[in-house]
Structure formats: C-alpha cells, structure tokens
BALOBA-1460 file (C-alpha; in Angstrom, 3 decimals):
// residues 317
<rec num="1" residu="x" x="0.000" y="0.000" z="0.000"/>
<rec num="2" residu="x" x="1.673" y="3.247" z="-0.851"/>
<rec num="3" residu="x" x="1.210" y="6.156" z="1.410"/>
<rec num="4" residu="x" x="-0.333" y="9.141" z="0.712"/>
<rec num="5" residu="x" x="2.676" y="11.437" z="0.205"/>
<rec num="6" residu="x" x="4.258" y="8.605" z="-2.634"/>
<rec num="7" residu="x" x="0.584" y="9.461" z="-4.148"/>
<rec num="8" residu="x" x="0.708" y="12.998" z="-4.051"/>
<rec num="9" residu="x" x="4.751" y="12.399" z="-5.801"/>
<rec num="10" residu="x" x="2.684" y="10.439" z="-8.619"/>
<rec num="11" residu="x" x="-0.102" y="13.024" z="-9.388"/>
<rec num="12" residu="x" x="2.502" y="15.785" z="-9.738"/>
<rec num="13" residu="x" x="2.840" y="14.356" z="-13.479"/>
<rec num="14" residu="x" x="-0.320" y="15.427" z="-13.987"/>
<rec num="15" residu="x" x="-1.854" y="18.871" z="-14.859"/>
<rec num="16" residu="x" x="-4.688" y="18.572" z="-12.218"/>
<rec num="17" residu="x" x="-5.352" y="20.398" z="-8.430"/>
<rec num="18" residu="x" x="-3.045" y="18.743" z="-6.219"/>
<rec num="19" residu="x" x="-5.114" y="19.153" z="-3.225"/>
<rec num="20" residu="x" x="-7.517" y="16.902" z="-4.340"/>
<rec num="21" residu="x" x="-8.503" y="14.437" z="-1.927"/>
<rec num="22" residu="x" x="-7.336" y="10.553" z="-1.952"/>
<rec num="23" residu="x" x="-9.298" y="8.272" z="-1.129"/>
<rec num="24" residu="x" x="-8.741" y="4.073" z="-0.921"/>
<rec num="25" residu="x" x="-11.046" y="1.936" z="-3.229"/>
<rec num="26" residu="x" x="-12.826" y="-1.229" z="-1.163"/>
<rec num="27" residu="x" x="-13.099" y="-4.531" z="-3.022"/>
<rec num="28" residu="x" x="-13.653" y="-7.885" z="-3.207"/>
<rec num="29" residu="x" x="-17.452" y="-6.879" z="-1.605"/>
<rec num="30" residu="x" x="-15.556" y="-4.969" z="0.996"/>
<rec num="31" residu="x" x="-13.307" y="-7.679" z="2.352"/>
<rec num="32" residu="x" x="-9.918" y="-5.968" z="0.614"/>
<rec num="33" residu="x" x="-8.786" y="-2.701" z="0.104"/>
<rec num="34" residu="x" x="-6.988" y="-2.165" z="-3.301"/>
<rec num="35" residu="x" x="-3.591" y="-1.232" z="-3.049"/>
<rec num="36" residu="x" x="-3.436" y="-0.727" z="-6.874"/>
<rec num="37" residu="x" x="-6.213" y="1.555" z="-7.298"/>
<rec num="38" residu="x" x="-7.008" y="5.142" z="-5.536"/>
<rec num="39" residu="x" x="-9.916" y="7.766" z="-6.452"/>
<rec num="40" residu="x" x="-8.397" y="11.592" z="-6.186"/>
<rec num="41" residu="x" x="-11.005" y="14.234" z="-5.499"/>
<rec num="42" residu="x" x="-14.930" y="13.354" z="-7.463"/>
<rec num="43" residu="x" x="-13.425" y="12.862" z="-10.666"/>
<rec num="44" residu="x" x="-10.260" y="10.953" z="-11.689"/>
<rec num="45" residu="x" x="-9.142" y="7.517" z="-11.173"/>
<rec num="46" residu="x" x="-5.354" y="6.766" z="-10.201"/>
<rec num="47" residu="x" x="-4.478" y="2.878" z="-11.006"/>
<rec num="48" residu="x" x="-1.150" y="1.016" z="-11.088"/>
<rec num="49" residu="x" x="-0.641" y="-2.738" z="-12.415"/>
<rec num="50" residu="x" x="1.563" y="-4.455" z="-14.071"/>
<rec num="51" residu="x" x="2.677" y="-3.589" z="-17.337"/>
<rec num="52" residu="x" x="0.593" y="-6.192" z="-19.567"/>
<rec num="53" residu="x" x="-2.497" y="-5.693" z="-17.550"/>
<rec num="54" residu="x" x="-2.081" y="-1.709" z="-17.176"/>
<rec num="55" residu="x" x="-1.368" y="-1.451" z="-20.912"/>
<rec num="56" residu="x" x="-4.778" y="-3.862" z="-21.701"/>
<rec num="57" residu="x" x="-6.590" y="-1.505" z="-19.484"/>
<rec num="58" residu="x" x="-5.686" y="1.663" z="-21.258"/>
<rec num="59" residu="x" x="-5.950" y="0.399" z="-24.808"/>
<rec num="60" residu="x" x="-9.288" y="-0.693" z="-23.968"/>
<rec num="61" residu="x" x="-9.924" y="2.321" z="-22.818"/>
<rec num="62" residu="x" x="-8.606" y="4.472" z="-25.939"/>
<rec num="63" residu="x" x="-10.082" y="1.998" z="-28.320"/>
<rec num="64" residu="x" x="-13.704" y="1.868" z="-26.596"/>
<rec num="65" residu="x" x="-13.712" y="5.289" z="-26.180"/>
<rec num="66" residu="x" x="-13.951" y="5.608" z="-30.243"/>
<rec num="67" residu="x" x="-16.690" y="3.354" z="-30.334"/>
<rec num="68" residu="x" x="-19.008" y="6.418" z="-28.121"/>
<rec num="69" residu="x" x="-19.193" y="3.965" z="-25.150"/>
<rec num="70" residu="x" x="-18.751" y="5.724" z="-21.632"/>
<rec num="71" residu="x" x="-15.322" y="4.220" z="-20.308"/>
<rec num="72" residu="x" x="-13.927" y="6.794" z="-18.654"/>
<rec num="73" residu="x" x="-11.222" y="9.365" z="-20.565"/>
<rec num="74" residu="x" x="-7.368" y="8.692" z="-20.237"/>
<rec num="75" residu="x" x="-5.888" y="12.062" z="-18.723"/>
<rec num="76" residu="x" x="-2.360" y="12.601" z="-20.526"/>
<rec num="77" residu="x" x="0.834" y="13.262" z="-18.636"/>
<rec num="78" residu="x" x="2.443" y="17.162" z="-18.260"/>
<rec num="79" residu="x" x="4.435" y="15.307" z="-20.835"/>
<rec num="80" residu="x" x="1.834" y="14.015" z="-23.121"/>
<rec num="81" residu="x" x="2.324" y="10.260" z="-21.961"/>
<rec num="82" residu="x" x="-0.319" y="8.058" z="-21.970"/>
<rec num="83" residu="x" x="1.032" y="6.770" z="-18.027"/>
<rec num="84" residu="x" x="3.637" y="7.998" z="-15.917"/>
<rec num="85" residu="x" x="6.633" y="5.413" z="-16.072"/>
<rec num="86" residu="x" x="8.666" y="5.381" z="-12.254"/>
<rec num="87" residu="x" x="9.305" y="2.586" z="-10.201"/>
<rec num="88" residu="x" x="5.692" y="1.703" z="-11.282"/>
<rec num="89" residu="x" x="3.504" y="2.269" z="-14.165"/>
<rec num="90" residu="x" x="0.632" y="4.568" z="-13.450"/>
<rec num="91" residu="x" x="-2.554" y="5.658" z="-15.448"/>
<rec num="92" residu="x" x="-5.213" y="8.778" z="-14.278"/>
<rec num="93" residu="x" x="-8.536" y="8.598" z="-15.899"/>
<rec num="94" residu="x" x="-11.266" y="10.652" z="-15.939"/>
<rec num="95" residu="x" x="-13.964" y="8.455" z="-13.996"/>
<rec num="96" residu="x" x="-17.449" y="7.799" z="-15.699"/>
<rec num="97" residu="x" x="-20.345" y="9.440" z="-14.140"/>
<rec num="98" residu="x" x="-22.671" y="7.783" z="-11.586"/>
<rec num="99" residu="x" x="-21.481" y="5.199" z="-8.466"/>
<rec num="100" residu="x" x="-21.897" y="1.255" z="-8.491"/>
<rec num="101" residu="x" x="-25.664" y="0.222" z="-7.739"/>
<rec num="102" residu="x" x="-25.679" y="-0.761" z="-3.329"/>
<rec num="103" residu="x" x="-26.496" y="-4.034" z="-2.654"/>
<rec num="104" residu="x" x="-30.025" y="-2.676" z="-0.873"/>
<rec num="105" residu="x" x="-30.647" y="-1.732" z="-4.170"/>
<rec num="106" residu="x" x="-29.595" y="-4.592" z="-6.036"/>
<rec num="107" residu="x" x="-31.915" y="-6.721" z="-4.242"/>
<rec num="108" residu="x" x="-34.848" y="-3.844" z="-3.550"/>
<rec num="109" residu="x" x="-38.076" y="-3.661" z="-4.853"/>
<rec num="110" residu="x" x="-36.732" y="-2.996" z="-8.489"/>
<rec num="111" residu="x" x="-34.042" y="-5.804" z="-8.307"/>
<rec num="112" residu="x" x="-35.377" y="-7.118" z="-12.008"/>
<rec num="113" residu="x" x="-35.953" y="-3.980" z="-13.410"/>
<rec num="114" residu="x" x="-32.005" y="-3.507" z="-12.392"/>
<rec num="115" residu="x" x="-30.983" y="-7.186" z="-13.464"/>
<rec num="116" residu="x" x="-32.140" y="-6.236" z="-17.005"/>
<rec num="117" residu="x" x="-30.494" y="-2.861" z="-17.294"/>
<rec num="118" residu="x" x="-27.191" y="-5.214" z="-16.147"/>
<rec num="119" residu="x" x="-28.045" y="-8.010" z="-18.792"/>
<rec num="120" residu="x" x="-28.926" y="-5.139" z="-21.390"/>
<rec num="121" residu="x" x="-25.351" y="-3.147" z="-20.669"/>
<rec num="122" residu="x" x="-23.031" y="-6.222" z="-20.686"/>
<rec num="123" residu="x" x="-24.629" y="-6.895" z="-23.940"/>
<rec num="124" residu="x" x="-24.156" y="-3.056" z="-25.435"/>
<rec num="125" residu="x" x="-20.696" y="-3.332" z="-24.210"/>
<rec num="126" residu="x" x="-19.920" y="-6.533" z="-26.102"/>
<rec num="127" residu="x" x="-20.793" y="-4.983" z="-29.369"/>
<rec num="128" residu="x" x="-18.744" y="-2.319" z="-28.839"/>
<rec num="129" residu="x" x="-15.849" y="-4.774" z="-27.258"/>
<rec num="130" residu="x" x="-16.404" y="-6.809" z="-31.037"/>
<rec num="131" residu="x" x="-16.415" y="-3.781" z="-33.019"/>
<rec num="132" residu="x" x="-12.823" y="-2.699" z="-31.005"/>
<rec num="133" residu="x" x="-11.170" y="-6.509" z="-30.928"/>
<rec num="134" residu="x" x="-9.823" y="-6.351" z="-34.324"/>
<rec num="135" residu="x" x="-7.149" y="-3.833" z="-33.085"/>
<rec num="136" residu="x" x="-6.149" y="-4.880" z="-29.974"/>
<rec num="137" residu="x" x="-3.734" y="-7.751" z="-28.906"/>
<rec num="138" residu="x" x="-5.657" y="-10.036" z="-26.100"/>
<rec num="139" residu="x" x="-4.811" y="-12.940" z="-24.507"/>
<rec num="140" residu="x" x="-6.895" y="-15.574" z="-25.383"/>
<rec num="141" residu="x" x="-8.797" y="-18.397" z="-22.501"/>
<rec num="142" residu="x" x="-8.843" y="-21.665" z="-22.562"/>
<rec num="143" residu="x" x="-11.860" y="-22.511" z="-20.102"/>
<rec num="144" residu="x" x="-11.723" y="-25.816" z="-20.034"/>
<rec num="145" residu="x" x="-7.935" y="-26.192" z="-19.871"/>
<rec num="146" residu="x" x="-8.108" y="-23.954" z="-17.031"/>
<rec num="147" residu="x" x="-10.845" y="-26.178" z="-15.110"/>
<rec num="148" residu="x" x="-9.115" y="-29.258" z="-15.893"/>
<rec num="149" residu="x" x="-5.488" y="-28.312" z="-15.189"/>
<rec num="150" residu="x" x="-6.076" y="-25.670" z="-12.445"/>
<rec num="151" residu="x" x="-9.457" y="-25.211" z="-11.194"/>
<rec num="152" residu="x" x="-10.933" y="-28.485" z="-10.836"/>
<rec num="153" residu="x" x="-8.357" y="-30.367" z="-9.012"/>
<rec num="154" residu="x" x="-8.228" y="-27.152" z="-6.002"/>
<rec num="155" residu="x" x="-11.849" y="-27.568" z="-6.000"/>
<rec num="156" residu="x" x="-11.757" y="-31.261" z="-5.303"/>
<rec num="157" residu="x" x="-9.355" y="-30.915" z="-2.304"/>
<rec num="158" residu="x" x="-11.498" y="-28.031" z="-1.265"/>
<rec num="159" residu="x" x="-14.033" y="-30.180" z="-0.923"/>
<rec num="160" residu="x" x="-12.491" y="-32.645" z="1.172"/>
<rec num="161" residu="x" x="-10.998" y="-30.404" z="3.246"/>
<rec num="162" residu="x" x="-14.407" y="-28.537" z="4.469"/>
<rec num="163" residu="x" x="-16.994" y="-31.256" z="4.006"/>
<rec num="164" residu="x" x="-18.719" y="-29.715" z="1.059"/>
<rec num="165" residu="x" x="-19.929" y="-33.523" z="0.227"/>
<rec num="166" residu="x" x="-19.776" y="-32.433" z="-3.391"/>
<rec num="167" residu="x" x="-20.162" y="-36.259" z="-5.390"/>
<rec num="168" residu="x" x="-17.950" y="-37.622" z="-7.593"/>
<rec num="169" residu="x" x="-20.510" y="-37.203" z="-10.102"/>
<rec num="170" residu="x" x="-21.357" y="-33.340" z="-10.154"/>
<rec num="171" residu="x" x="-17.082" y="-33.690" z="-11.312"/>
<rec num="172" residu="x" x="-17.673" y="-36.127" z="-13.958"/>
<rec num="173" residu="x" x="-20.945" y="-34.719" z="-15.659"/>
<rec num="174" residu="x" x="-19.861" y="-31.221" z="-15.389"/>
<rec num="175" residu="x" x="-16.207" y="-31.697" z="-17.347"/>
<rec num="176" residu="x" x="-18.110" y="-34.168" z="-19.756"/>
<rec num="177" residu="x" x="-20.634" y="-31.464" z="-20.925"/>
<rec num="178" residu="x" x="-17.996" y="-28.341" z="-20.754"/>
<rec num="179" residu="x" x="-15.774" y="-30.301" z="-23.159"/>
<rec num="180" residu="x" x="-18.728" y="-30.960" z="-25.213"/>
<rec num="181" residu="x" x="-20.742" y="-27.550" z="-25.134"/>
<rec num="182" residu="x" x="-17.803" y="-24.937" z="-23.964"/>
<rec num="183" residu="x" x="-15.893" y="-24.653" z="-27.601"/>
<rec num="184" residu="x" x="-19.470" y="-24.542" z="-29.533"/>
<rec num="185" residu="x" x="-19.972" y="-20.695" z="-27.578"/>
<rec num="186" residu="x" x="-19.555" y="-17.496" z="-29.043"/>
<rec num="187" residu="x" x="-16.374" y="-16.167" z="-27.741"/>
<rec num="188" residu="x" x="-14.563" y="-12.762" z="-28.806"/>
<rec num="189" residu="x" x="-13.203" y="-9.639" z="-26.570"/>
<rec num="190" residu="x" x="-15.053" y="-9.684" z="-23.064"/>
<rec num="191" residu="x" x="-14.668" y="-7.260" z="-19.911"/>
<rec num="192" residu="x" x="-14.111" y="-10.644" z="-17.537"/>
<rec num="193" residu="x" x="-14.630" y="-8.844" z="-14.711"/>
<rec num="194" residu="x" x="-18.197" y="-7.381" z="-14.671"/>
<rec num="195" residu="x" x="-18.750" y="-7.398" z="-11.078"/>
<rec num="196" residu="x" x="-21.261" y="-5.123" z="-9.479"/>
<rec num="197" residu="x" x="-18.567" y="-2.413" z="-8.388"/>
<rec num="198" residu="x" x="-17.229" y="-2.219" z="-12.111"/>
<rec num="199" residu="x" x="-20.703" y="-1.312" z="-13.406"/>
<rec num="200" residu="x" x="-21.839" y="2.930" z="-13.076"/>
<rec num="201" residu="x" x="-25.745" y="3.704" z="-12.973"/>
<rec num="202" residu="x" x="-27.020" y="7.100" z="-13.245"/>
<rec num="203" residu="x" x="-30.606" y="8.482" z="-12.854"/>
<rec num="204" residu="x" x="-31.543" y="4.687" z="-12.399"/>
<rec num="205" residu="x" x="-29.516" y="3.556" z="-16.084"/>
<rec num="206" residu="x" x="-25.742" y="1.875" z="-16.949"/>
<rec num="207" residu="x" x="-23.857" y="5.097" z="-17.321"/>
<rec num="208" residu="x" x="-20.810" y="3.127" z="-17.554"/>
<rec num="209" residu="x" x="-17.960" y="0.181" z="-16.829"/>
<rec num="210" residu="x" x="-14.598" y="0.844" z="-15.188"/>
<rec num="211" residu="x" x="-11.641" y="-2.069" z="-14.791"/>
<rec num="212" residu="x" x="-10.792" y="-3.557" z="-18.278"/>
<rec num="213" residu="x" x="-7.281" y="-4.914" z="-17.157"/>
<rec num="214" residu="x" x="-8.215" y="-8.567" z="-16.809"/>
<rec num="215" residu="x" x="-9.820" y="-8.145" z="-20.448"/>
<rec num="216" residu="x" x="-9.978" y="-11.232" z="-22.643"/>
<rec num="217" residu="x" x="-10.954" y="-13.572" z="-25.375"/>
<rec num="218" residu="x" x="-13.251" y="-15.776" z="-24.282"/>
<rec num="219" residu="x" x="-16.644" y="-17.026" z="-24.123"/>
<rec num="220" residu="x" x="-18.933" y="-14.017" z="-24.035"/>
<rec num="221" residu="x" x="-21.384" y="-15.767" z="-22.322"/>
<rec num="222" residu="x" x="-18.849" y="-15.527" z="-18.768"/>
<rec num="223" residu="x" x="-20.101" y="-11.670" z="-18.680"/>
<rec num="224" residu="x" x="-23.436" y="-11.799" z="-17.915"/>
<rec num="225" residu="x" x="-23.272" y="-15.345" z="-15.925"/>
<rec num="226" residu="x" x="-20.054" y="-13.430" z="-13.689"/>
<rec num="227" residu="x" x="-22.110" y="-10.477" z="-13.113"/>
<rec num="228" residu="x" x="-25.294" y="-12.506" z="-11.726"/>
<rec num="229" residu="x" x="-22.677" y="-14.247" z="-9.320"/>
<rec num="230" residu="x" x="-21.729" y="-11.275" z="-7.846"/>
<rec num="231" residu="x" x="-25.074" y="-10.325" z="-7.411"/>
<rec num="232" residu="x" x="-25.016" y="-13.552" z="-5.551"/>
<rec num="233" residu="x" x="-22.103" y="-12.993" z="-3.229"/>
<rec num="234" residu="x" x="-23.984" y="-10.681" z="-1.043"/>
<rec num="235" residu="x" x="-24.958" y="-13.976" z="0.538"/>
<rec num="236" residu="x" x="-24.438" y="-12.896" z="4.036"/>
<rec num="237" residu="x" x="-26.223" y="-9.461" z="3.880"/>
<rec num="238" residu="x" x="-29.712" y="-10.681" z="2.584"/>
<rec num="239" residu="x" x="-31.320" y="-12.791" z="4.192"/>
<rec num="240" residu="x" x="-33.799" y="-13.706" z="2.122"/>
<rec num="241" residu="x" x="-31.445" y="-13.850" z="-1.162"/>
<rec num="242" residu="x" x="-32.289" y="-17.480" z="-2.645"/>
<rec num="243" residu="x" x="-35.806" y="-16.495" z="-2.840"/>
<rec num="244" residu="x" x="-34.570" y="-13.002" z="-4.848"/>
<rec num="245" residu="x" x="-31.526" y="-13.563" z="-6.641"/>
<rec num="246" residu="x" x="-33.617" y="-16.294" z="-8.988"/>
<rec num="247" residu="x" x="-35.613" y="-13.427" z="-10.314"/>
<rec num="248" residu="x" x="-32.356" y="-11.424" z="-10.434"/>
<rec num="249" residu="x" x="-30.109" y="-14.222" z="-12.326"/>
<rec num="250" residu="x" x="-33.114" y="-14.028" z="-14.993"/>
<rec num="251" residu="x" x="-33.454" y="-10.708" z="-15.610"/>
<rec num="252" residu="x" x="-29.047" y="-10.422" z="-16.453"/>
<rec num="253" residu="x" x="-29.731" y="-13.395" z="-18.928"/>
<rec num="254" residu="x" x="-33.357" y="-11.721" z="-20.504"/>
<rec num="255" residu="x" x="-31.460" y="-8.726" z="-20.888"/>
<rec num="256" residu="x" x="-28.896" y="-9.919" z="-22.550"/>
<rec num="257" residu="x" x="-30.891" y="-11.604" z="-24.672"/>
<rec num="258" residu="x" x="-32.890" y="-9.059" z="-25.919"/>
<rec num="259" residu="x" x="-30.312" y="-7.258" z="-27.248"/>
<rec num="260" residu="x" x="-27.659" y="-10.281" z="-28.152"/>
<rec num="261" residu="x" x="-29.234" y="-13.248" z="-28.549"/>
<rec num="262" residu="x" x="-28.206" y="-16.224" z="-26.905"/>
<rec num="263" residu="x" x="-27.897" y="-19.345" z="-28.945"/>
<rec num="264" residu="x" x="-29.434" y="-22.228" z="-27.609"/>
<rec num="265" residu="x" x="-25.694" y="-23.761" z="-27.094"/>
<rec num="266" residu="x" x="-25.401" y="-20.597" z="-24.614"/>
<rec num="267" residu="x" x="-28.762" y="-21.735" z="-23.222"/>
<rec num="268" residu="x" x="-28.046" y="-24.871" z="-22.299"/>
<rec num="269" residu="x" x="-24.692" y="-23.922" z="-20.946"/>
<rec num="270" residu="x" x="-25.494" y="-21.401" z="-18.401"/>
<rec num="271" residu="x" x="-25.687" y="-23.839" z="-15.180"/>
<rec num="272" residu="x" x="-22.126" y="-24.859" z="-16.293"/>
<rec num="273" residu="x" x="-20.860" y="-21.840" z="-17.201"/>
<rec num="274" residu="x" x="-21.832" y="-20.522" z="-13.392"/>
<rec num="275" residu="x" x="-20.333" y="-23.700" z="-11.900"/>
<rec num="276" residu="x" x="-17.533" y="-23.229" z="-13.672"/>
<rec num="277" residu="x" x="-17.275" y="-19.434" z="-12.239"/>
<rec num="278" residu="x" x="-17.997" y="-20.519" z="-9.139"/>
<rec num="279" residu="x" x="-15.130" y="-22.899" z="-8.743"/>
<rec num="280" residu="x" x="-12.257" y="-20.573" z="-10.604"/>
<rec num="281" residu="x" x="-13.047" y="-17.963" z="-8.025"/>
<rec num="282" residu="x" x="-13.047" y="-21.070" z="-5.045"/>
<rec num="283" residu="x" x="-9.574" y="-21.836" z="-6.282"/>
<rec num="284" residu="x" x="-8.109" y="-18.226" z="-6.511"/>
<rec num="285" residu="x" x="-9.156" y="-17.723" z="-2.818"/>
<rec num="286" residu="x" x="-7.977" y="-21.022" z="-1.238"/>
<rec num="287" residu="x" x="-4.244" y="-19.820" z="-1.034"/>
<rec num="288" residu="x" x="-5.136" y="-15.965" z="0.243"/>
<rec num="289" residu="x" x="-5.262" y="-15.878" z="3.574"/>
<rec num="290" residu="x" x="-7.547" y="-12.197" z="3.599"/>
<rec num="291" residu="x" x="-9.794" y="-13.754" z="1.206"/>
<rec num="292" residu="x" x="-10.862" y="-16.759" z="3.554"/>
<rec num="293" residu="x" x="-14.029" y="-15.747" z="4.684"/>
<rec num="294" residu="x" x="-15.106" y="-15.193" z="1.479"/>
<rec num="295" residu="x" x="-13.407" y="-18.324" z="0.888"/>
<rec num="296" residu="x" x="-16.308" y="-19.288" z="2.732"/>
<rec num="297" residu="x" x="-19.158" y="-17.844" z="1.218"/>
<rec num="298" residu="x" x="-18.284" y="-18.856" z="-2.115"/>
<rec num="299" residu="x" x="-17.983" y="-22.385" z="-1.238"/>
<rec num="300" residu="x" x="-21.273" y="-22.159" z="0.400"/>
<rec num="301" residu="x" x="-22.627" y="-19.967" z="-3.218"/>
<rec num="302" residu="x" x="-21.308" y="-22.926" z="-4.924"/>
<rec num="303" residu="x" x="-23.415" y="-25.909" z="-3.251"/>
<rec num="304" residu="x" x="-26.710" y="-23.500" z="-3.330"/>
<rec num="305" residu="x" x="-25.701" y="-22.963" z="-7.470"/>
<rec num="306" residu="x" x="-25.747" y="-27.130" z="-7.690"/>
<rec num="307" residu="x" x="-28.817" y="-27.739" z="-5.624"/>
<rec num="308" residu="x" x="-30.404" y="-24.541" z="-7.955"/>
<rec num="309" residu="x" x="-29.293" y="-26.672" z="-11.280"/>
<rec num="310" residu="x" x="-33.055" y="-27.525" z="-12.263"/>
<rec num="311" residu="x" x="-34.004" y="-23.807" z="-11.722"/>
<rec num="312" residu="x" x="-31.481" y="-22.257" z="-13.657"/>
<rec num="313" residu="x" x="-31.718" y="-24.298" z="-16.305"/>
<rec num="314" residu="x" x="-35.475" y="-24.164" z="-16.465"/>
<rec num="315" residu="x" x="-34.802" y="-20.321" z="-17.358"/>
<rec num="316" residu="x" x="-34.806" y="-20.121" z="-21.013"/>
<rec num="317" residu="x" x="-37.322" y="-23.468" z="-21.333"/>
C-alpha cells in the first residue's frame, strides 16, 4: 500500500489540483482494500498494475472510447504520456459518471428492473468490445484447460478439506458437458470482470464500466453469468437472497438476450458456465489468507448454485 505522500509524488505528473482528496477503493465486496487503485477528489481515477495488464486496461480504454461507449477518458501526462513510467507504471482517468448500484438496491423492490439494465449493458458493451477486438492484442482463454489443469483439481481438495460432500458425479458430468458444449460458444473480446462495483448507474440507467485490465478472449457468455454471481455474493447481507436472486439471475440473462441473442448452445450452458465461475473464483481464494471468509461464502454460493441446477436451467425453457 503506498502512502499518501508517494501518491501525491505520482499526481505531480499530472496537470490537475493537487489538493484533491485521496481516497482508498474497497473490493472484493468490501473484504480488501486495493492497493493498486485510488480515487483523487470526485473525478479521476489513479491505477497502477503491471505492465501487460495496465497497458490492456488503457488500450481498452482508448479503443472503446472511439466506439461512443462511456469508459472513462485517459488524462495525458504534463508530458503528453499516456502513463507515468517510475518505479511503477501509473494511469489517471477521468472516472465515468454515476457510483456502483448498493447491494439494498440490487436486491430492492426494483431488483429485475435492475438485473435487465445489467443483462442489457453487458450486452451493449460486447458490441462495442467486437467492433474494437480487431485492433487490440488479447490474450486468449482456454476454459476448459483452465478447469481441468487448475481449477478443478483445487476444487476437489477443497471439498475434502471442508466437508462440502460435493459427489464424484457433479465432477464427472460437469467436465463431460464443458468439453462438449464450452468450444461450440460465441467467444470474442469480453470485460471478464463485470462485477457489481465495475458497473456505473445514473438516474436509475448503466452510465458506464470501469476495470478492463483482466480483459480477454473468451466465451462471451462468462459476462453476464459473472455479473449474476456477484449479485449472488452478497450472501451474508440478505437474508432472504435465494428467494430473490432467482428473479435477479433471470433478468441479467433476458437482458442480454434481448439485445444479443443467446444461442441455444449458450442456453443450455449457463448452469455450467456458473459452476464453472464458481469454482475458478473457489480456487483463486484457497491460497489468500484475507480472502478466507469469502473463501467461505463462495464455497457455500457454490453448493446453493448445484442444488439450484433444475431452476437455472429451467430459465430459457
């Protein structure tokens, strides 16, 4: 975590107030506090990653920005730069308008109304994403290779070690139909990180998404199944959330498909496709000892997902 004076070092690069305030970005649903990314005053964005992700971030940015959607504006250097280039690389963006929706209102009494707008908005995004691939260099994802090689196996241990009582056979079935229906999805450019917090409304509408750096090519159909997941991992602060987030989880995929329609392929993949989110995201948290409790919750997310499989796929029927 760099201190406040390092920051103020930083923003002298740029040709903005230096008085501004700075102010530490929570994540992870609150359980983390970045310590790559810092808001400075109402307006701008300060971020620093590593070079490949950084660099993915900001051509995103540039390229989307052509395209008219609202992504935020990359603030040039005193210099001219694109990023000031220290010890670390650093962008400042102009921030786009409106705040992430709170989880009240996620799950209020316009929760689908909401879940559509999301579904709607990933799907606007991924035309524009399409229209900007062509000129960008992305790394490309394997799903299944990662599940197989990477995911899976944590997830198995994982389940011994906490008594999930997950059968042999949810294992078997689910790596038999990914291998079958996985490469028959869509796939191009995606945002692969659509979480609630990455997602601006204003005046009750999607003014905007923020965080490309994890950008990839993939299936497209991870967007809008990621987002309803996050929805999701307020699991602790609604009580009543598997009666609601059903509604919710349909409203992301009917907006969607309104707007880019699903193939049945897609259709019959979403359980599997939300398994297979659910268990990456088990396996990045198993070795992070700050991440345990929601460690936690997403193991318990997971076996509420697999008792949920005739619901969710009863969606598009």
């Amino acid at each position: 975590m760099l201190p406040e004076n390092d920051l103020r070092k930083i923003l002298e690069n740029w040709d903005i107030p230096q008085d501004l305030p700075i102010m530490n970005v929570p994540i992870l649903d609150g359980t983390k506090v970045s310590d790559n990314v810092w808001i400075i005053g109402k307006d701008y964005i300060l971020k620093t990653e590593e070079e490949s992700r950084l660099l993915t971030n900001l051509n995103i940015i540039k390229t989307l920005s052509d395209t008219g959607a609202d992504v935020g504006v990359l603030i040039p250097t005193k210099s001219g730069e694109d990023y000031f280039d220290g010890e670390q690389m650093f962008t400042l963006t102009r921030g786009v308008k409106g705040k992430p929706l709170s989880v009240i209102e996620q799950f209020g009494d316009n929760r689908e109304q909401f879940a559509i707008l999301y579904g709607e908005s990933i799907a606007h995004l991924h035309q524009n994403l399409k229209k900007a691939e062509p000129q960008l260099k992305v790394y490309e994802k394997d799903l299944v290779k990662e599940m197989i090689e990477w995911a899976m196996p944590l997830v198995k241990k994982i389940n011994l070690q906490w008594s999930m009582n997950i059968p042999e056979s949810f294992f078997i079935e689910f790596i038999k139909t990914a291998e079958i229906l996985f490469p028959k999805l869509p796939q191009q450019l995606i945002h692969r990180d659509p979480n609630p917090g990455n997602i601006m409304f204003e005046n009750g509408k999607v003014s905007g998404f923020v965080d490309f750096d994890i950008s990839e090519r993939s299936v497209r159909l991870w967007d809008p199944c990621y987002l309803a997941t996050g929805i999701l991992s307020s699991w602790n602060r609604i009580p009543e959330i598997k009666t609601l987030w059903p509604a919710i989880l349909s409203g992301v995929l009917t907006g969607y498909d309104r707007i880019n329609q699903l193939t049945t392929k897609e259709k019959e993949a979403i359980y599997y496709m939300i398994c297979n989110i659910q268990m990456v995201f088990i396996a990045y948290c198993d070795d992070i000892p700050e991440l345990q409790e929601l460690a936690k919750t997403n193991r318990e997310m997971l076996l509420y997902i697999i008792d949920s499989e005739d619901m969710i796929k009863e969606i598009f029927k």
